[in-house]
C-alpha positions in Angstrom: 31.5 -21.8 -4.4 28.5 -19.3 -5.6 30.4 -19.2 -9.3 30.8 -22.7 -10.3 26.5 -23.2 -9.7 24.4 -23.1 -12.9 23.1 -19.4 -13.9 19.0 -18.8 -12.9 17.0 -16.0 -13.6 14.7 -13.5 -12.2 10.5 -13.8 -12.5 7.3 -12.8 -11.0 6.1 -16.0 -9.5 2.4 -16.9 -10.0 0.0 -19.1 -7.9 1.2 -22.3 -10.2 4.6 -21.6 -8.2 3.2 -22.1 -5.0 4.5 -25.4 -4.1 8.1 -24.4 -5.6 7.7 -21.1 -3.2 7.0 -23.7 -0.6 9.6 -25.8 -1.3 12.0 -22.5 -1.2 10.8 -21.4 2.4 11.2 -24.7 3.9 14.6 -25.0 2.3 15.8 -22.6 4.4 18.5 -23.3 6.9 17.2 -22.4 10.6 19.9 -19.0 10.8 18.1 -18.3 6.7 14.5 -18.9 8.2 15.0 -17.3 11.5 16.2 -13.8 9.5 13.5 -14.3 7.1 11.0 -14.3 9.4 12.9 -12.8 12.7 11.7 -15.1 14.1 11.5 -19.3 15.1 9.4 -20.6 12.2 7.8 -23.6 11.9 7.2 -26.3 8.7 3.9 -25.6 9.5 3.9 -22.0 10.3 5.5 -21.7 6.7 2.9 -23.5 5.2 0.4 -21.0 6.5 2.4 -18.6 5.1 2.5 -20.0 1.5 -1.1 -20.5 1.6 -2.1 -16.9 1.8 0.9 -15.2 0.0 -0.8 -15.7 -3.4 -4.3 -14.3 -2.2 -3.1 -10.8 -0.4 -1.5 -7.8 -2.4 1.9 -9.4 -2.7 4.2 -9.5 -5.1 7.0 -12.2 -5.7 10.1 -12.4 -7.5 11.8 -15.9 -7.5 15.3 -16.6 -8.5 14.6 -19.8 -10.6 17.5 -22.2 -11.2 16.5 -25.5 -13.6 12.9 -24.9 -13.1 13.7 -24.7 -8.9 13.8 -21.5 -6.9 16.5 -20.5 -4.7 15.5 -17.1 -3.5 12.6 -14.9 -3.5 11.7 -11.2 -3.1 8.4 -10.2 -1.9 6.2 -6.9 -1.6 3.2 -6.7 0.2 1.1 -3.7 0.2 0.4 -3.1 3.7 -2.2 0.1 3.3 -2.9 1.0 -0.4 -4.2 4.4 0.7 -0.7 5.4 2.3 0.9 3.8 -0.6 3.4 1.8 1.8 5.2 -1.9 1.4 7.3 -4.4 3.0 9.7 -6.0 1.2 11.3 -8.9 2.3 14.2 -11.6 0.9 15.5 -15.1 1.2 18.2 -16.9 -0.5 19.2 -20.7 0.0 22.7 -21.1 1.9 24.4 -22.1 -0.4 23.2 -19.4 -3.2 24.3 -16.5 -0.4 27.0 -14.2 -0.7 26.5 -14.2 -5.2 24.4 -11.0 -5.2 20.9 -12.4 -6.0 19.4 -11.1 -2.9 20.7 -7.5 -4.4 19.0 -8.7 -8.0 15.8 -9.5 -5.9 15.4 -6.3 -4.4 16.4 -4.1 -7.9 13.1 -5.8 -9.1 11.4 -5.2 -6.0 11.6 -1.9 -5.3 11.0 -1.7 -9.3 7.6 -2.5 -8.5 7.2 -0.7 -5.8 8.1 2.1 -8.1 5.9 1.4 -10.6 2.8 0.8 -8.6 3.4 4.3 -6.5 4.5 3.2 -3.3 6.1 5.7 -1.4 7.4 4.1 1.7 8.9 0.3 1.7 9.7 -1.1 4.6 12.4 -3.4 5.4 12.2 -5.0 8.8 15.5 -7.6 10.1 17.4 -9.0 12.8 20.2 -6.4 14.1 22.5 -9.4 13.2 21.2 -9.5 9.8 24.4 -7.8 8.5 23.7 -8.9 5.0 20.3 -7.7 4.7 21.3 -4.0 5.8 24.6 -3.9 3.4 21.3 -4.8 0.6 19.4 -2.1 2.2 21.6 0.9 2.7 22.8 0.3 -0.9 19.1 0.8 -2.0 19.4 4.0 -0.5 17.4 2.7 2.7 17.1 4.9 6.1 18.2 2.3 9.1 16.5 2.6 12.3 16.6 0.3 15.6 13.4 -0.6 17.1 13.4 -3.3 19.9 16.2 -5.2 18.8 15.2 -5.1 15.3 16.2 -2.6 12.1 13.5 -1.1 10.2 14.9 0.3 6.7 12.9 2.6 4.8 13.1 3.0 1.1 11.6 5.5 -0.8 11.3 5.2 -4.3 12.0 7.8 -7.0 8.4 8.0 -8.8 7.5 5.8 -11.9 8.9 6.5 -15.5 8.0 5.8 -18.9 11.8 3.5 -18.7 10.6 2.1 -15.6 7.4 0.7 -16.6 9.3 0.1 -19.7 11.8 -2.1 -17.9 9.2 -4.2 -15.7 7.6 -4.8 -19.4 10.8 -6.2 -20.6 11.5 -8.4 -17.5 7.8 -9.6 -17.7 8.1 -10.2 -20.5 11.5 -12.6 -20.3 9.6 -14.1 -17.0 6.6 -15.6 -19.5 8.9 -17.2 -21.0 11.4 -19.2 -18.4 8.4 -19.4 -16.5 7.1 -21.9 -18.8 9.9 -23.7 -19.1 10.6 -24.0 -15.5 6.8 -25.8 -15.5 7.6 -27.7 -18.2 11.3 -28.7 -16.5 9.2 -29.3 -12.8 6.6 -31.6 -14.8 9.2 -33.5 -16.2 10.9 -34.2 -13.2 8.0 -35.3 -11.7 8.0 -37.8 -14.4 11.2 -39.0 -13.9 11.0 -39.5 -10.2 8.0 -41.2 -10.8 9.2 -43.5 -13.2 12.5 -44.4 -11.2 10.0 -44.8 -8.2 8.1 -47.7 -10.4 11.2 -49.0 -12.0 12.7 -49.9 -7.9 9.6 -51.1 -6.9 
């Protein structure tokens, strides 16, 4: 089913993505959300979430299709003087199983990469099969704690073709990023004016 949807791409997402981020998370089917956040989350739990993702040391890659994102990587510095991370990942249902939560964490741990962090954490549900297939091929360490699996990454140090590659892919994300506003403000448009033309 994954082949016959229209192509997306890969960006840092900026606070002017919020709401789309939003939108995103609260896509989510319950097994999604549950093994995004290993736990029951809430609409409003979510929203809490969102509110303070764009303020802390995180950094997020979205999977954008049509100006819409369907999955997300994230990075958030947990101690900047032990230089460690935790990434995590979420992909819509119906975008699973097409390799963009493997895309997501190539740019993630990227970034990790480039910004010096030694340790990444990945933290899942022991049923999360998918997210530990993603994590051992990253070259991630599994262990079991409480039910859980905590995989630990280590990125190789930064090089002048690794910085050189986040360029290039920054670079490309300026770009599609402002199309995707422009698509999202045009929509906005539309459903507005279809809204007034039923009324």
């Amino acid at each position: 089913m994954a082949h016959a949807m229209p192509l997306g791409h890969i960006r840092k997402l900026w606070p002017t993505d919020k709401s789309a981020f939003l939108d995103h998370l609260l896509r989510l089917d319950p097994d999604s959300r549950r093994k995004r956040f290993a736990m029951f989350a809430s609409d409003e739990f979510i929203e809490r979430y969102v509110a303070t993702c764009f303020q802390t040391d995180s950094i997020i890659h979205g999977y954008v299709v049509d100006g819409i994102v369907r999955g997300v990587g994230e990075l958030r510095l947990l101690d900047s003087g032990n230089k460690q991370a935790e990434a995590a990942f979420s992909v819509e249902e119906a975008w699973q199983g097409s390799g963009i939560g493997s895309d997501l964490m190539q740019h993630t741990l990227l970034t990790a990469r480039n910004r010096g962090i030694e340790k990444v954490f990945m933290n899942c549900l022991a049923s999360n099969r998918s997210m530990q297939r993603m994590a051992r091929a990253a070259g991630a360490a599994l262990e079991f704690e409480s039910g859980e699996v905590v995989g630990l990454v280590l990125p190789p140090h930064a090089s002048p073709t690794s910085y050189a590659r986040e360029v290039m892919w920054d670079s490309e994300g300026w770009a599609t990023a402002v199309v995707d506003m422009q698509k999202r403000y045009f929509m906005r448009r539309w459903a507005g004016h279809l809204n007034r033309s039923s009324a």
